[in-house]
The first five atom37 places (N, CA, C, CB, O) and aatype in JSON, in Angstrom:
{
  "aatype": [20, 20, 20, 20, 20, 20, 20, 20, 20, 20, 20, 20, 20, 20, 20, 20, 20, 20, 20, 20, 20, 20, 20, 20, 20, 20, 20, 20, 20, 20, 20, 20, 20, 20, 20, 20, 20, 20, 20, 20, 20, 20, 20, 20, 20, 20, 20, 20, 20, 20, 20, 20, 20, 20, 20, 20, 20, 20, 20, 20, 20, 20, 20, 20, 20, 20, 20, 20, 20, 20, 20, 20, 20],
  "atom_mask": [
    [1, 1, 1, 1, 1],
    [1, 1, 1, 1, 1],
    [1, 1, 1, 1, 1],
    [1, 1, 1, 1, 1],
    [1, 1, 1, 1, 1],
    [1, 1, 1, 1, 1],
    [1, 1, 1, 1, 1],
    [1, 1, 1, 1, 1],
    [1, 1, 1, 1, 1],
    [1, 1, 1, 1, 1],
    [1, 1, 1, 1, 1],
    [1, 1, 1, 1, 1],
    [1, 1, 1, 1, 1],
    [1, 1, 1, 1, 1],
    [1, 1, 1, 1, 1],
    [1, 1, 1, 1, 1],
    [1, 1, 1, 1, 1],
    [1, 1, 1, 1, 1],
    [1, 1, 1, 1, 1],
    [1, 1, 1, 1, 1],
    [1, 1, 1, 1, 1],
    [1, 1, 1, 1, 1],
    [1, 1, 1, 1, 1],
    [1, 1, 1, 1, 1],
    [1, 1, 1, 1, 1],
    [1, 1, 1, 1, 1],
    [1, 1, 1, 1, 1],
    [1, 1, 1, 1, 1],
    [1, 1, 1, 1, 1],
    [1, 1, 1, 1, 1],
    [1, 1, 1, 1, 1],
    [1, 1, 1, 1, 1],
    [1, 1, 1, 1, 1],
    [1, 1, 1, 1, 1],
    [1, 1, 1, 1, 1],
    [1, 1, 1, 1, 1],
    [1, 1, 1, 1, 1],
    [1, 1, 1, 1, 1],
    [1, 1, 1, 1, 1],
    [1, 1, 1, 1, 1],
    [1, 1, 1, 1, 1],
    [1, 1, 1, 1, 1],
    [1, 1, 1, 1, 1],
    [1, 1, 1, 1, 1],
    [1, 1, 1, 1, 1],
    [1, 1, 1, 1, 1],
    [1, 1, 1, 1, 1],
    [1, 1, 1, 1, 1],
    [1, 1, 1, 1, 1],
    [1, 1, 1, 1, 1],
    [1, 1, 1, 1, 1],
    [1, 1, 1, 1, 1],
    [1, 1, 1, 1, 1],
    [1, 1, 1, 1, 1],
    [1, 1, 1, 1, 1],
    [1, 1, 1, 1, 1],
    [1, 1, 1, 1, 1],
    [1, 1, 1, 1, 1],
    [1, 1, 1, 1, 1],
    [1, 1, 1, 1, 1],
    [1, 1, 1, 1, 1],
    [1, 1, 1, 1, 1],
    [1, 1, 1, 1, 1],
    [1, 1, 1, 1, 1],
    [1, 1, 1, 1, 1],
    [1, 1, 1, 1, 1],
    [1, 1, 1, 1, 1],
    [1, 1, 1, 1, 1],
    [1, 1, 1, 1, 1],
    [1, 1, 1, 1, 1],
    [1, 1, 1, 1, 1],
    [1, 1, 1, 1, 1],
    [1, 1, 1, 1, 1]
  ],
  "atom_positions": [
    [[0.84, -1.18, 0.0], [0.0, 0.0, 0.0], [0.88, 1.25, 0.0], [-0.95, 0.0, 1.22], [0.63, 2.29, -0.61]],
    [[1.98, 1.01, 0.78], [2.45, 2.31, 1.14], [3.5, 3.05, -0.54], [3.58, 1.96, 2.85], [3.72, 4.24, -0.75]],
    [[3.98, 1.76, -1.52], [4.12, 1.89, -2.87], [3.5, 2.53, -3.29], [4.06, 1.12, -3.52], [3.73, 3.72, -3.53]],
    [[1.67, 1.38, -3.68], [0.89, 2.22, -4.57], [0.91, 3.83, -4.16], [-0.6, 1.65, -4.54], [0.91, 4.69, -5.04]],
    [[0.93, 4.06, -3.13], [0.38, 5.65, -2.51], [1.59, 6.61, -3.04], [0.27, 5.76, -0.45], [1.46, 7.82, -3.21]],
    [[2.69, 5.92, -3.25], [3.6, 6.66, -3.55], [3.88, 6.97, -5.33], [4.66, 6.02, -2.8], [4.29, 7.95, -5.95]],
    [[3.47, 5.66, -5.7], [3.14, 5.81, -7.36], [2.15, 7.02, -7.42], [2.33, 4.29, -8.12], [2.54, 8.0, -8.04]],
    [[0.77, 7.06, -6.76], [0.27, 7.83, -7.26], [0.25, 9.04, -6.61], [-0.64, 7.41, -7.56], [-0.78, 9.71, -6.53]],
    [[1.72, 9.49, -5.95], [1.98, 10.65, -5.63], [0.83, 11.6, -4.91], [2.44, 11.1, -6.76], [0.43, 12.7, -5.3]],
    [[0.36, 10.74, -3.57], [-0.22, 11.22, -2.61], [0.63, 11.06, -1.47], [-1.43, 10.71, -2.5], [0.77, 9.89, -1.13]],
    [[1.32, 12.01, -0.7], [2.33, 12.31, 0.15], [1.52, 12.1, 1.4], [3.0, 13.73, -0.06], [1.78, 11.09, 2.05]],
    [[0.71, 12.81, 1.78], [0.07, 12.2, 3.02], [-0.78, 11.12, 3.31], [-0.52, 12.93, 3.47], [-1.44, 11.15, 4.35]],
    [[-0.85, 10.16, 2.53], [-1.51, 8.73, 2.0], [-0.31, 7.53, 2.35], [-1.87, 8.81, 0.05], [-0.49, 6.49, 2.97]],
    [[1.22, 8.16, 1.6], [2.3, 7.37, 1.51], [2.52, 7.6, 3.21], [3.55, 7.89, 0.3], [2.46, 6.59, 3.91]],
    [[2.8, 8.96, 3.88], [3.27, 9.04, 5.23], [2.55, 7.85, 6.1], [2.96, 10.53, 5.82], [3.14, 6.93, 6.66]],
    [[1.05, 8.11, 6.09], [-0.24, 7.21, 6.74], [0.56, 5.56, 6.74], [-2.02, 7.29, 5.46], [0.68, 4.92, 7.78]],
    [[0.99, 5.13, 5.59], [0.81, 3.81, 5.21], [2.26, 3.46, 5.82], [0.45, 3.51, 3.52], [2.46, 2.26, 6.05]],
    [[3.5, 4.54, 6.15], [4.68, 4.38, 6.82], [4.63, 3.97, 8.24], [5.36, 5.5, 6.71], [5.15, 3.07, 8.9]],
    [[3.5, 5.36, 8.58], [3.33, 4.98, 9.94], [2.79, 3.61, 10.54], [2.58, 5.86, 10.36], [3.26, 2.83, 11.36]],
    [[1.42, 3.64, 9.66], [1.15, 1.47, 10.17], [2.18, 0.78, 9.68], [-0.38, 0.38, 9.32], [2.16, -0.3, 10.28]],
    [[3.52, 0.8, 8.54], [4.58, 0.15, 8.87], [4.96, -0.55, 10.26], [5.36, 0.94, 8.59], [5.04, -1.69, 10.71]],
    [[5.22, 1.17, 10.82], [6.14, 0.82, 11.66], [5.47, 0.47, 13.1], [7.15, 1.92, 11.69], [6.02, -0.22, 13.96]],
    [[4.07, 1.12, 13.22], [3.44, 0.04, 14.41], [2.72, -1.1, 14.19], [2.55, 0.62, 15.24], [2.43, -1.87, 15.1]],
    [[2.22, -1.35, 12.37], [2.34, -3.17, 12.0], [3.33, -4.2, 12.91], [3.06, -3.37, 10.32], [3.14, -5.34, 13.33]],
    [[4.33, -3.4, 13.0], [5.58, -4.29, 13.33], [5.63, -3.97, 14.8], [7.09, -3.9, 12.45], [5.98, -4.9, 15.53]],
    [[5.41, -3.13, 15.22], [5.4, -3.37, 16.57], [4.27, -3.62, 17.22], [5.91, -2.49, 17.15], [4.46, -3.95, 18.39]],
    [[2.74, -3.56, 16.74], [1.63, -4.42, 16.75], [1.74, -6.16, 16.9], [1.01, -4.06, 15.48], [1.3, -6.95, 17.74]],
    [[2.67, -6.35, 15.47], [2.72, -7.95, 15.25], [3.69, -8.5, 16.42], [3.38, -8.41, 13.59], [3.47, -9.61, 16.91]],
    [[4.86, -7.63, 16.89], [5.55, -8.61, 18.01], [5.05, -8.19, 19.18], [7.16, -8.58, 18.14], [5.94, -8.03, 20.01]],
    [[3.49, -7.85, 19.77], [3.16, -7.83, 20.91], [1.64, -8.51, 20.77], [3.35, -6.41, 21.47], [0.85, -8.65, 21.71]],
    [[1.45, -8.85, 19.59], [0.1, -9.29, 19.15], [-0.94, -8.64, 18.94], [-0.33, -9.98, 19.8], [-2.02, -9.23, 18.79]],
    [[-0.86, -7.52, 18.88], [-1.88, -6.65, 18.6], [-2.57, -6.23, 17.23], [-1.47, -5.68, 19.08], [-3.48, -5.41, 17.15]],
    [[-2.08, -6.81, 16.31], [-2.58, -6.63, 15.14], [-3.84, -7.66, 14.67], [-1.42, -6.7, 14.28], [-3.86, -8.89, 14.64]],
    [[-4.71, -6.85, 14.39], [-5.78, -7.11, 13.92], [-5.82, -8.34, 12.92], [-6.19, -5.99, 13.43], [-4.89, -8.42, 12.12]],
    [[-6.96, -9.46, 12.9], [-6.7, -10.03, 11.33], [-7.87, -9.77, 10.4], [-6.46, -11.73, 11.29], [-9.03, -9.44, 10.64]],
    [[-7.22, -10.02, 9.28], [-8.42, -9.34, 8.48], [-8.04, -8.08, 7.57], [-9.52, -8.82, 9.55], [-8.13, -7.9, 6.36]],
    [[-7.47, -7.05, 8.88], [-7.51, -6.39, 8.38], [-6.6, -5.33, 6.61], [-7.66, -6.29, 9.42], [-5.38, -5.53, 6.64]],
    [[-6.95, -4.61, 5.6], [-6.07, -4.73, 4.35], [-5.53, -3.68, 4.87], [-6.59, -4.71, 2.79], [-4.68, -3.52, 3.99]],
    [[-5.37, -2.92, 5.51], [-4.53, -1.87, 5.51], [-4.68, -0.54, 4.91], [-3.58, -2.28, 5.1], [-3.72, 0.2, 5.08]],
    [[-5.51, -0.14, 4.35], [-5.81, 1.28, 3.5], [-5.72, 1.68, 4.22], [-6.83, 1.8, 2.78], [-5.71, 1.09, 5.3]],
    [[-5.56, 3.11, 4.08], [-5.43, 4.07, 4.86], [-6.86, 5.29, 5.45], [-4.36, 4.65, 4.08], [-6.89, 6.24, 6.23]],
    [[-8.09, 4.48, 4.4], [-9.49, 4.98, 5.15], [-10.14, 3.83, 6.15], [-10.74, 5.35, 3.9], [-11.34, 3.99, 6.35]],
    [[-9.5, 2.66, 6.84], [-9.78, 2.06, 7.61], [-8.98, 2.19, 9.26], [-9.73, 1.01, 6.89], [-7.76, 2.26, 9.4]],
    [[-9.42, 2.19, 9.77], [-8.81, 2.34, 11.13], [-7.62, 0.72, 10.73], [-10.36, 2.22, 12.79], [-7.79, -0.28, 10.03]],
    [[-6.27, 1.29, 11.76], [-5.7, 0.1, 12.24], [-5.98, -0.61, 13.02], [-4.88, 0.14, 12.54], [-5.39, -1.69, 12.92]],
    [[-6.55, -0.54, 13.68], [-7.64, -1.51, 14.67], [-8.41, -2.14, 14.72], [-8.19, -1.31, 15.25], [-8.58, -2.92, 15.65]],
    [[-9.21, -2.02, 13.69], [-10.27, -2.51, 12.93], [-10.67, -4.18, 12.66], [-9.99, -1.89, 11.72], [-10.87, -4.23, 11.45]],
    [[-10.83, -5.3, 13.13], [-11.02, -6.48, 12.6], [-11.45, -6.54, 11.19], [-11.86, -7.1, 13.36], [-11.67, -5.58, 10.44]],
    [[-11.52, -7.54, 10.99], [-12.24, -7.36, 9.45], [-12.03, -9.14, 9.03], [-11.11, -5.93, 8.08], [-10.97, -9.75, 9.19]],
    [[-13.21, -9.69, 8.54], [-13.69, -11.06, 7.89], [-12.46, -11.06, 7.18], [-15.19, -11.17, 6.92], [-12.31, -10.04, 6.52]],
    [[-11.47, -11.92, 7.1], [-10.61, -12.96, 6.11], [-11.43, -13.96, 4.87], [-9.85, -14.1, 7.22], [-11.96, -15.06, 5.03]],
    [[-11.32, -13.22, 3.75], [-11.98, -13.96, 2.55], [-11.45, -15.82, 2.86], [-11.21, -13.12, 0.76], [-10.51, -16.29, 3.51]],
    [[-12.15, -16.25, 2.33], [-12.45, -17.57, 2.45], [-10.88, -18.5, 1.47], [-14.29, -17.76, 1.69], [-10.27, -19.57, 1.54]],
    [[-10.87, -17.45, 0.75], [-9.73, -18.49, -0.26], [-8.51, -17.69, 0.25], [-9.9, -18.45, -2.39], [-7.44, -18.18, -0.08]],
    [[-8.46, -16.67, 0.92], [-7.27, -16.14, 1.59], [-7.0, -17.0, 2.71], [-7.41, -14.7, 2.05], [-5.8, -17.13, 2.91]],
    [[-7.94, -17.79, 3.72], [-8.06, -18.12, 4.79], [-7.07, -19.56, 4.74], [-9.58, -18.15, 5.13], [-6.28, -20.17, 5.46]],
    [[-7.72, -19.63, 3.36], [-7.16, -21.89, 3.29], [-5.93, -21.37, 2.71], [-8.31, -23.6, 1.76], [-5.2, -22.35, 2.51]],
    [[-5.27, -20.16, 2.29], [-4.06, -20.45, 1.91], [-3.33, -20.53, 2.6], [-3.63, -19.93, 1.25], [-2.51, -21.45, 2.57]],
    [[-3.35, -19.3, 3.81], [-2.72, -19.09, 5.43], [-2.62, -20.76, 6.09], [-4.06, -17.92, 6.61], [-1.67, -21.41, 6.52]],
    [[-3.81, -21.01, 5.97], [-3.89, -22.56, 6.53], [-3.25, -24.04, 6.07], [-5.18, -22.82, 6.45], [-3.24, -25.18, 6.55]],
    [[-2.75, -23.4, 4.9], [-1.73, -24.64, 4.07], [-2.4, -25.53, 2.76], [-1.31, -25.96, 5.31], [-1.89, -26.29, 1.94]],
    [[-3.99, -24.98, 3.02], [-4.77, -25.68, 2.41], [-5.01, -25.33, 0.83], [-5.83, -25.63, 3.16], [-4.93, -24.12, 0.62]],
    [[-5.28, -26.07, -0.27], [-5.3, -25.34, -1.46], [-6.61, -24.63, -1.66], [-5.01, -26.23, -2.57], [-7.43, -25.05, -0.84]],
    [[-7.06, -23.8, -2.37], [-8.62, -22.79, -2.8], [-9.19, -24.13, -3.36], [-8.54, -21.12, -4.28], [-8.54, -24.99, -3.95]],
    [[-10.82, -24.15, -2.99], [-11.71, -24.87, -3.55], [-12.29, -24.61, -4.94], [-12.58, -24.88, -2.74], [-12.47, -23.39, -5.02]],
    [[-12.66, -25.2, -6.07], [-12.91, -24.8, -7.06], [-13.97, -23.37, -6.63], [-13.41, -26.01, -7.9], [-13.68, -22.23, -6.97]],
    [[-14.88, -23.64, -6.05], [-16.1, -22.7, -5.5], [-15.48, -21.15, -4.81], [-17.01, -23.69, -4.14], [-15.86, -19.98, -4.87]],
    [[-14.52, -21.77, -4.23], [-13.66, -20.25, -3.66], [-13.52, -19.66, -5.01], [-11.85, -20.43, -2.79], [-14.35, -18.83, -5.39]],
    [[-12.21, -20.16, -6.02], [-11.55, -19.98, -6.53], [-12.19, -18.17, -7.31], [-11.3, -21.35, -7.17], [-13.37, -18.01, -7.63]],
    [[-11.34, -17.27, -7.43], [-12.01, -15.85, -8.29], [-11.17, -16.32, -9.36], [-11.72, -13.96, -7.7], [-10.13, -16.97, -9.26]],
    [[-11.94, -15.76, -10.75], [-10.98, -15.39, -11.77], [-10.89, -13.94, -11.83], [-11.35, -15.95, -13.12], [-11.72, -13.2, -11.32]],
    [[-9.84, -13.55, -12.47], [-9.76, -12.4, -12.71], [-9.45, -11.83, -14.38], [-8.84, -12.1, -11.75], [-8.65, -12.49, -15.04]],
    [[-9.91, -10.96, -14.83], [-9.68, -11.07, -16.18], [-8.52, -10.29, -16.65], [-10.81, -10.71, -16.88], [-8.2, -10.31, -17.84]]
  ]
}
């Protein structure tokens, strides 16, 4: 995220997405990070948020079900 923001040359979008960098990381080694959540920068960092279903079985080792599966064109 904090790339795209910078491709499209929004400076206080790119700062936003530095800052959850750097308490991502100090979130993740005290456990505090949310799951779920994508990270934009119009969502709170705190925020829970549903894990898509074919994101879920990959985390889990498991392969996507035909029925999960998205195409994309």
């Amino acid at each position: 995220m904090f790339q795209v923001e910078f491709r499209r040359g929004r400076p206080a979008a790119a700062f936003g997405q530095a800052i959850r960098i750097v308490l991502g990381a100090l979130g993740s080694a005290v456990g505090a990070v949310p799951t779920g959540n994508t990270g934009g920068t119009n969502i709170s960092m705190f925020k829970r948020m549903p894990v898509d279903l074919e994101m879920q079985n990959i985390i889990d080792g498991r392969l996507p079900s035909e029925n999960t599966r998205r195409f994309h064109p």
